[in-house]
C-alpha positions as CSV (number, residue, x, y, z in Angstrom):
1,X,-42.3,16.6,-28.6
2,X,-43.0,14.4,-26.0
3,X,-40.2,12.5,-26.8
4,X,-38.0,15.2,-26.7
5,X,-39.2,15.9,-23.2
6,X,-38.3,12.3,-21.8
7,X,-34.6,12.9,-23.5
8,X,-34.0,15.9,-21.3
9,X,-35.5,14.4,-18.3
10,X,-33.1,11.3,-19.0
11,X,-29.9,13.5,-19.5
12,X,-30.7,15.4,-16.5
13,X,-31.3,11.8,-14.6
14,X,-27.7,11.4,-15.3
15,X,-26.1,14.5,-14.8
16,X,-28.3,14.7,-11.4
17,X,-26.3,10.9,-10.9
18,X,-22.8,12.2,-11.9
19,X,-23.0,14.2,-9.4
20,X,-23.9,11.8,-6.5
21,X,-22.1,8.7,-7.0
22,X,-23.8,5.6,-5.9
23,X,-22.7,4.2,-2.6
24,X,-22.5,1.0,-1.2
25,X,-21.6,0.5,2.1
26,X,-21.6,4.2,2.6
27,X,-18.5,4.4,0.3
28,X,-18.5,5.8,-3.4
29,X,-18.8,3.1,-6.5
30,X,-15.1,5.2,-7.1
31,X,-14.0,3.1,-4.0
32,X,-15.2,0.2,-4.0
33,X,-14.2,-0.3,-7.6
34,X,-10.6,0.6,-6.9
35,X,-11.3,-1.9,-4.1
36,X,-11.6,-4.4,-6.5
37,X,-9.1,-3.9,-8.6
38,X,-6.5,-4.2,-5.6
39,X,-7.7,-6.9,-4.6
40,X,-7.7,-8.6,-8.2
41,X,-4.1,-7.6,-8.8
42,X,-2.9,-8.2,-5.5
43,X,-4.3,-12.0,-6.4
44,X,-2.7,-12.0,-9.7
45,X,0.9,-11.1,-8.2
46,X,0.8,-12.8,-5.4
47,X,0.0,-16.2,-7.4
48,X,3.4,-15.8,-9.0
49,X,5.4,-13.9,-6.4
50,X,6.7,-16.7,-4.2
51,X,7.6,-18.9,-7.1
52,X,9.6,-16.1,-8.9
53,X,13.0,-16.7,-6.9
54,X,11.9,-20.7,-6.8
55,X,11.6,-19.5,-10.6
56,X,15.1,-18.0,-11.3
57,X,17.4,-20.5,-9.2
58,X,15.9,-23.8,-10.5
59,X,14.5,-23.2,-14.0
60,X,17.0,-21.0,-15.4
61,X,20.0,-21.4,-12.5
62,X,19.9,-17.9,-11.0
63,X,22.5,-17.5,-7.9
64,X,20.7,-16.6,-4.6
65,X,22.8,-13.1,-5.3
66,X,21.0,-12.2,-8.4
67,X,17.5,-13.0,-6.9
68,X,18.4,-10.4,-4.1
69,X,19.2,-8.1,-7.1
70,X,16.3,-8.8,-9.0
71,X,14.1,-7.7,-6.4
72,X,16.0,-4.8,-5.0
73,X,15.9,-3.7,-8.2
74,X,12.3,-3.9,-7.9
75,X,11.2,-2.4,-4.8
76,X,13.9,0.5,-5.6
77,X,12.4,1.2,-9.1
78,X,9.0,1.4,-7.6
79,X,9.7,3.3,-4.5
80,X,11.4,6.4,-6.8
81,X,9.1,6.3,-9.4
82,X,6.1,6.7,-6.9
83,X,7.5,10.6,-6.1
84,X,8.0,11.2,-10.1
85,X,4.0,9.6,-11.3
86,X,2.3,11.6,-8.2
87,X,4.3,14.7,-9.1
88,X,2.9,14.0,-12.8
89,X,-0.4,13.8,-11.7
90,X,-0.5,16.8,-9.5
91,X,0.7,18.9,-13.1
92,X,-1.5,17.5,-15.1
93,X,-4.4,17.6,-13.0
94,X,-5.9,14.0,-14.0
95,X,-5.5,10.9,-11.8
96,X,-7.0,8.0,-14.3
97,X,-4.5,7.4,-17.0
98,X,-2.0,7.1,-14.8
99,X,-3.5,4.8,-12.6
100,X,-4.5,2.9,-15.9
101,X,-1.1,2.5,-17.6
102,X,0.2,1.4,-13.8
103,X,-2.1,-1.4,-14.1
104,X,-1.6,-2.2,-17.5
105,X,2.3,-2.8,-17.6
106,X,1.7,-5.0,-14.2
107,X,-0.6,-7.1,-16.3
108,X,0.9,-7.3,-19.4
109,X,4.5,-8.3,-17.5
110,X,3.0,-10.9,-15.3
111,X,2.8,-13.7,-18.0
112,X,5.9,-12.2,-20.2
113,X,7.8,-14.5,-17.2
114,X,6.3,-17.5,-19.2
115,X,9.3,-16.1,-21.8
116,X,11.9,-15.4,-19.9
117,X,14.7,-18.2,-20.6
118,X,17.6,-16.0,-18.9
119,X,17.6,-14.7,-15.3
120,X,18.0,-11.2,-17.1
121,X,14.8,-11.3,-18.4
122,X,13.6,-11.9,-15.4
123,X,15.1,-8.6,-13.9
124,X,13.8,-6.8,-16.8
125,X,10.1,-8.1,-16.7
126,X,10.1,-6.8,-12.9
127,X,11.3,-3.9,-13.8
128,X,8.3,-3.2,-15.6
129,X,5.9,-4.6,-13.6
130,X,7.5,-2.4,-10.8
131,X,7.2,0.3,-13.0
132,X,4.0,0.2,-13.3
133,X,3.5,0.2,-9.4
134,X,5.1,3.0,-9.2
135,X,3.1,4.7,-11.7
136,X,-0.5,3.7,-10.3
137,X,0.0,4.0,-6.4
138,X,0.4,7.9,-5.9
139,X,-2.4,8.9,-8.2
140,X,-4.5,5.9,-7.1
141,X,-4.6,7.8,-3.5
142,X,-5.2,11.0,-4.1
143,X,-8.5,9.4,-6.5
144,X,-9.3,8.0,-3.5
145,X,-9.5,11.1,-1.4
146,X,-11.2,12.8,-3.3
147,X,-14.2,10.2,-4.0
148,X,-14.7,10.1,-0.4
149,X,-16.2,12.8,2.2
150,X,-13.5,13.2,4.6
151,X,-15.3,12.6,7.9
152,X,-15.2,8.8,6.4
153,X,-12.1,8.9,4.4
154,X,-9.9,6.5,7.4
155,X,-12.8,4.1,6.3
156,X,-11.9,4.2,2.6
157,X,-8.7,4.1,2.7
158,X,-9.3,1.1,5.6
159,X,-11.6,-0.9,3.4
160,X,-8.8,0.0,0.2
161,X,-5.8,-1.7,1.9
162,X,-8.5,-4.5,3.4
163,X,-8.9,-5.3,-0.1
164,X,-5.6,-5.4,-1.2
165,X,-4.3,-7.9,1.2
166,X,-7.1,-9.9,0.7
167,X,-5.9,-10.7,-2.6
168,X,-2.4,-10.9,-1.7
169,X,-3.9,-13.7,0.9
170,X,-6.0,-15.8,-1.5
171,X,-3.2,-15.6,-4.4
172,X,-1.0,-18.2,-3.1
173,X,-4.1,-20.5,-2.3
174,X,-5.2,-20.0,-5.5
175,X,-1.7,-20.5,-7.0
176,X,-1.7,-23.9,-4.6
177,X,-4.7,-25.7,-6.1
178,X,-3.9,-24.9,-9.8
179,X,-0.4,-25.7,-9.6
180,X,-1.3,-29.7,-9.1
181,X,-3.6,-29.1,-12.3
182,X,-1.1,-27.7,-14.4
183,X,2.0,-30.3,-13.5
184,X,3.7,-27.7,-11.6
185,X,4.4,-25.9,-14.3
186,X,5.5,-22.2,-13.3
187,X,5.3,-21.1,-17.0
188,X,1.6,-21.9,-17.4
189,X,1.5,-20.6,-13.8
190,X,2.9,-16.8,-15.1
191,X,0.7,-17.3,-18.0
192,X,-3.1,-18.1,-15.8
193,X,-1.8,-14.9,-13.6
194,X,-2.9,-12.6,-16.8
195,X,-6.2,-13.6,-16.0
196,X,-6.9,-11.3,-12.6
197,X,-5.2,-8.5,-13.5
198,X,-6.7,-8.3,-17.1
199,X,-10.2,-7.9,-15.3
200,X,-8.7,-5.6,-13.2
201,X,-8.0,-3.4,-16.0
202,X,-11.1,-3.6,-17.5
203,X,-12.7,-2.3,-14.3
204,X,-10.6,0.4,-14.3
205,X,-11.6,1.6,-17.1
206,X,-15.4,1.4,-17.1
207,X,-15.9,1.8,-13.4
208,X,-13.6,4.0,-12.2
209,X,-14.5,7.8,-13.0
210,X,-12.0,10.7,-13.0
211,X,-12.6,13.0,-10.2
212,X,-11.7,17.0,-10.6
213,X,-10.2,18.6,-7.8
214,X,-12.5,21.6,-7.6
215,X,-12.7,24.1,-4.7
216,X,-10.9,23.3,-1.6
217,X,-12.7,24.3,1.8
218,X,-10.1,24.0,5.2
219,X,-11.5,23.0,8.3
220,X,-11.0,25.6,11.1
221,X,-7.3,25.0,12.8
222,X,-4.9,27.2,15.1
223,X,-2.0,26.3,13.2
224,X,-0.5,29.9,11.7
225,X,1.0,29.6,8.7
226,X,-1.2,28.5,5.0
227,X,0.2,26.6,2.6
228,X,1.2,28.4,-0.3
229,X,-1.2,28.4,-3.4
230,X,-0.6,29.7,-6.9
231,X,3.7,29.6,-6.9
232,X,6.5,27.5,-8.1
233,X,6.2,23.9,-7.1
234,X,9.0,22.4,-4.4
235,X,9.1,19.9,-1.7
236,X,8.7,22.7,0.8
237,X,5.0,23.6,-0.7
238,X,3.7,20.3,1.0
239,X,4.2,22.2,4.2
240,X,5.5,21.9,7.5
241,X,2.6,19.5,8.6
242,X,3.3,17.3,6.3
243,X,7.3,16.9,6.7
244,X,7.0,16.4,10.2
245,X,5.0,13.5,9.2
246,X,6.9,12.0,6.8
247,X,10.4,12.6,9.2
248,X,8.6,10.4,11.8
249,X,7.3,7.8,9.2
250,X,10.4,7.5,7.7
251,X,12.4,6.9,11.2
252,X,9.6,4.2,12.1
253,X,10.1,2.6,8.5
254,X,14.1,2.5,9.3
255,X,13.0,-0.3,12.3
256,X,10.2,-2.3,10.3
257,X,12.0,-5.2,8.2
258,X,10.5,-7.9,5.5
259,X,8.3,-10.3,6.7
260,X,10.9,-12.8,5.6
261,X,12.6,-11.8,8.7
262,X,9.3,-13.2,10.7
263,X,9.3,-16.1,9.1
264,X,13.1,-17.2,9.5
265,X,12.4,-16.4,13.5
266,X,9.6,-18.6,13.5
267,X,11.4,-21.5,11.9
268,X,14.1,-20.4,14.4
269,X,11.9,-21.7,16.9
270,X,10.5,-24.9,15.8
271,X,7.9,-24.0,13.3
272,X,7.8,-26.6,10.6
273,X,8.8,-25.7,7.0
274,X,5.8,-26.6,6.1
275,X,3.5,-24.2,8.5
276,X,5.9,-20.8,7.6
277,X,3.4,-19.9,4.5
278,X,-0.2,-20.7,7.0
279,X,1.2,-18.0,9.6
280,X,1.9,-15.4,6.5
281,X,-1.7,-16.1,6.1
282,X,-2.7,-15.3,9.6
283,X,-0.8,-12.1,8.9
284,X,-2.5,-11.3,5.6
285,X,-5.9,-12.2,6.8
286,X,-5.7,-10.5,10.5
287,X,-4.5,-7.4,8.0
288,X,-7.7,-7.7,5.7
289,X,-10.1,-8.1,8.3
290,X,-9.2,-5.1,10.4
291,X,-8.2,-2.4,8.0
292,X,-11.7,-1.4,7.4
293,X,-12.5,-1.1,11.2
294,X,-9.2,0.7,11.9
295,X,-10.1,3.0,8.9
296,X,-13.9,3.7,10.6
297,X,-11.8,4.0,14.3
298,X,-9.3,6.5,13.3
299,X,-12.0,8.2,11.6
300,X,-13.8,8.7,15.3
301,X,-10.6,9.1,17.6
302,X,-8.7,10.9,14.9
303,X,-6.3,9.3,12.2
304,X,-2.7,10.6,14.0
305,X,-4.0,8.8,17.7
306,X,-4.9,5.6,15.9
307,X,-1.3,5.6,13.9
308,X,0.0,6.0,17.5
309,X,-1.8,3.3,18.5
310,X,-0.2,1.0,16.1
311,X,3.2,2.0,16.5
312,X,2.9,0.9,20.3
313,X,1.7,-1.9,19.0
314,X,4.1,-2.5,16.9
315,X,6.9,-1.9,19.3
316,X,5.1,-4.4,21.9
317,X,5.2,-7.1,19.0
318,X,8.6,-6.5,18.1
319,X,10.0,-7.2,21.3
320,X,7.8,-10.2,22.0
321,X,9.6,-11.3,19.3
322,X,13.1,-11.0,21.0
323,X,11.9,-12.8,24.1
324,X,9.3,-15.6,22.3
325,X,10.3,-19.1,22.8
326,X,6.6,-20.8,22.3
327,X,5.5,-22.4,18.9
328,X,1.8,-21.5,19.7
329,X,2.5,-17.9,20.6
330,X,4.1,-16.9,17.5
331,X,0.6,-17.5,15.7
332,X,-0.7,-14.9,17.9
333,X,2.0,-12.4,16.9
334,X,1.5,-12.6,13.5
335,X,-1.8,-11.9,14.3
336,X,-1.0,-9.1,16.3
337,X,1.5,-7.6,13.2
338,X,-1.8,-7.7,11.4
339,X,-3.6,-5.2,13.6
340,X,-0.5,-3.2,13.8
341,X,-0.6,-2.7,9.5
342,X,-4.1,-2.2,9.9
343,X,-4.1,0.4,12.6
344,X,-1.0,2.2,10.3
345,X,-0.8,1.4,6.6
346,X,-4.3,2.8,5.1
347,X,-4.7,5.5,8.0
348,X,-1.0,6.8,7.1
349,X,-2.1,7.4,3.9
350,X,-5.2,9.1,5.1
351,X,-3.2,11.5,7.1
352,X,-1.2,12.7,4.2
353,X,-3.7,13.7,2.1
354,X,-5.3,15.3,5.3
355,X,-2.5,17.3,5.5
356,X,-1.3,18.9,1.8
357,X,-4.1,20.6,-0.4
358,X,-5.8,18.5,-2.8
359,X,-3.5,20.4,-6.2
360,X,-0.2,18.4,-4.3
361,X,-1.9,15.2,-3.0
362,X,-0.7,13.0,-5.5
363,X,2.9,14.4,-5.0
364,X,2.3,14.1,-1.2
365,X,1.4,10.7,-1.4
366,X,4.1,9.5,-4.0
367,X,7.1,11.2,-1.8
368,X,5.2,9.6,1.5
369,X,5.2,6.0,-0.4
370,X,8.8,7.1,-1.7
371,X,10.8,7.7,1.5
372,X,9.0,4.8,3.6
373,X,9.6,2.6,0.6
374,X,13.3,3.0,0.1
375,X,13.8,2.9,3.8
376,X,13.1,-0.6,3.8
377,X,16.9,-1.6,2.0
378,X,19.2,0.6,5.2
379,X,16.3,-1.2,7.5
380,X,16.9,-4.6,6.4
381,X,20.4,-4.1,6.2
382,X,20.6,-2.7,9.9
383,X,18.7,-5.5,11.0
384,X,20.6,-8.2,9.2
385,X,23.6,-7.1,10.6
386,X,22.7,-7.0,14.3
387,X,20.7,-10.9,13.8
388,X,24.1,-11.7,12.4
389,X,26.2,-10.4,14.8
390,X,24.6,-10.1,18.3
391,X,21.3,-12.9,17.8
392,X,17.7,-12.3,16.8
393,X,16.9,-10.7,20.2
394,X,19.1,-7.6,19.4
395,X,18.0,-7.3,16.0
396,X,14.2,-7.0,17.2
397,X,14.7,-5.6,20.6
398,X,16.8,-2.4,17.9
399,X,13.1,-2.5,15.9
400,X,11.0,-1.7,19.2
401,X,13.1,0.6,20.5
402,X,13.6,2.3,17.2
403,X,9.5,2.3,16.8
404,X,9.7,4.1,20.5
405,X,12.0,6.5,19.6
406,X,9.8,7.3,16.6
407,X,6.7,7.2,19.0
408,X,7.7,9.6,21.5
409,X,9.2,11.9,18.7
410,X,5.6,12.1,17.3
411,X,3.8,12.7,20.6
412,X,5.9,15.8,21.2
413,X,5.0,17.1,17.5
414,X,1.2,15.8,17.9
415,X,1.1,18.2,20.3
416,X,3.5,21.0,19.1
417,X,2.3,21.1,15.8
418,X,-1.4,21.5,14.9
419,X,-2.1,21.6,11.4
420,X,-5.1,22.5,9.0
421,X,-6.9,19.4,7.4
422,X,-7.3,20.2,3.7
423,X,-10.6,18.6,2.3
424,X,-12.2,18.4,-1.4
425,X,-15.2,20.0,-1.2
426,X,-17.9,18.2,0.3
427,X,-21.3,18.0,-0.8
């Protein structure tokens, strides 16, 4: 009897637990994992990442045309399917197998380069690996949102992206001390980069909980119309909110360019060879120190001021760029680029799932990743074009005026346009 007592207490221990997930840092264990796992695959990739064109051209005698194939084939693939695996999610109601076969291809591709012996397989492994971005990053947010109060939710998504460039920062240190170990060898190279994303999995799967939608509760707005509940699914059910938004993003997106770009300007004014990878590191790190601050910022002075805030940053860099002429100020831009992403990339993700009920925020996020993604290819090639033709100064002085335009435009609708801020039930 007794011990049938201590059972029940002991199930209702749990139950009691399930439904108050442990926090650390005043974020969920949901969080933090997921945390994790960026960061552990961001490390994994980015191990392998810069020696994949290095890769194709030497080892198996690529042309510098089919590396810029191989990864616009890439970034394409995963920009589309992002729309398609958050649209999935929204139907099916479930976030975690998703976000669990995304992982899982990106593993399993990473050391499937080890095998490639043609520059087609090379194309094809990405393909995968892309795939499986695609599949994981829509879902992955809307988890997010909803294993987070919303008061704090700039935080979460703030300490999310923090993690995530962490790892891409430490990946190529990591991929520089092994490399000397290993004879330079870039197949054994692919092969250790299983390593970090196979624990990332695993984590995943036993830390990361599904979370059910459940009852949505609206904060009190003076915007007029609702967004409609209970019909036919189309782009229009995200609502005018949320379009508005992604119009804006996807102008700003149209001016913001690789960071290769960054680099090649930096060389362009004396930096040595040498230095070009320690300033991509000042970018990553300034990224991953100030997400999670920008995150707890926007989170105080509201998430669309603080994505303002970053695009007049952004613009400000931009056209210190056209004008810079110092070797030691150009460390300080790429400093400044940091704050920028931080002050935008995880805070535009908390506005759209602010802005769409919590049924569509997996579809809100994947068309959000989808239309900033594939503006990146008509961006570079804008900006390509104008460097080419009229000199770095034009092509970055277009980027900040561009980022202007696309302030000013959201001003006008920041104040035109209130909108409702759909939140998971809190509590």
């Amino acid at each position: 009897m007794r011990i049938f007592v201590i059972v029940r207490l002991f199930v209702r221990m749990e139950a009691k637990e399930a439904k108050q997930p442990t926090k650390f840092f005043g974020l969920s264990k949901n969080v933090i994992s997921m945390g994790v796992v960026s960061l552990l695959n961001d490390l994994s990739s980015d191990m392998i990442f810069p020696y994949i064109p290095i890769f194709l051209t030497s080892v198996l005698g690529a042309s510098a045309t089919f590396v810029g194939i191989v990864e616009g084939v890439a970034e394409a693939t995963a920009s589309a399917l992002k729309a398609v695996s958050g649209r999935i999610s929204d139907r099916i109601h479930r976030r975690k197998p998703l976000i669990v076969f995304g992982y899982t291809l990106s593993a399993i591709s990473k050391p499937l380069l080890s095998l490639a012996v043609a520059p087609w397989h090379v194309l094809v492994v990405r393909f995968f690996d892309r795939v499986g971005k695609g599949s994981r990053d829509a879902p992955r947010d809307a988890l997010l949102s909803v294993s987070i109060k919303h008061r704090i939710i700039g935080k979460a998504f703030g300490f999310h992206r923090a993690a995530d460039t962490m790892g891409a920062a430490l990946g190529p240190i990591f991929a520089f001390l092994i490399l000397p170990l290993i004879d330079n060898n870039l197949r054994t190279l692919f092969l250790l980069s299983f390593i970090a994303s196979f624990f990332a999995v695993l984590l995943i799967i036993f830390f990361v909980k599904e979370v059910r939608n459940g009852e949505i509760t609206k904060a009190p707005s003076d915007y007029p119309e609702d967004v409609a509940k209970k019909q036919k699914f189309h782009l229009g059910s995200l609502g005018l909110p949320f379009m508005l938004f992604l119009g804006v993003s996807t102008l700003f997106s149209l001016g913001k360019v690789s960071e290769a770009f960054l680099l090649l300007r930096a060389q362009d004014i004396g930096i040595a060879l040498a230095f070009l990878p320690l300033l991509y590191f000042v970018y990553n790190i300034s990224l991953a120190l100030l997400s999670t601050p920008a995150g707890i910022l926007s989170d105080k002075i509201g998430h669309r001021n603080t994505f303002m805030i970053g695009m007049a940053i952004f613009a400000l860099t931009y056209y210190l760029f056209s004008t810079i002429s110092s070797g030691t100020a150009i460390w300080f831009l790429f400093a400044l680029l940091g704050l920028y992403a931080a002050l935008t990339e995880g805070v535009g993700r908390a506005i759209v799932v602010g802005l769409v009920d919590v049924e569509h925020r997996a579809t809100a996020s994947g068309v959000y990743h989808a239309f900033t993604g594939l503006a990146a290819l008509p961006a570079g090639v804008i900006f390509g074009v104008l460097w080419d033709r009229f000199g770095a100064a034009a092509s970055f002085q277009y980027s900040a005026a561009l980022a202007l335009l696309s302030l000013f435009v959201f001003i006008i609708l920041r104040f035109s346009f209130p909108y409702k801020v759909y939140r998971a039930q809190e509590g």
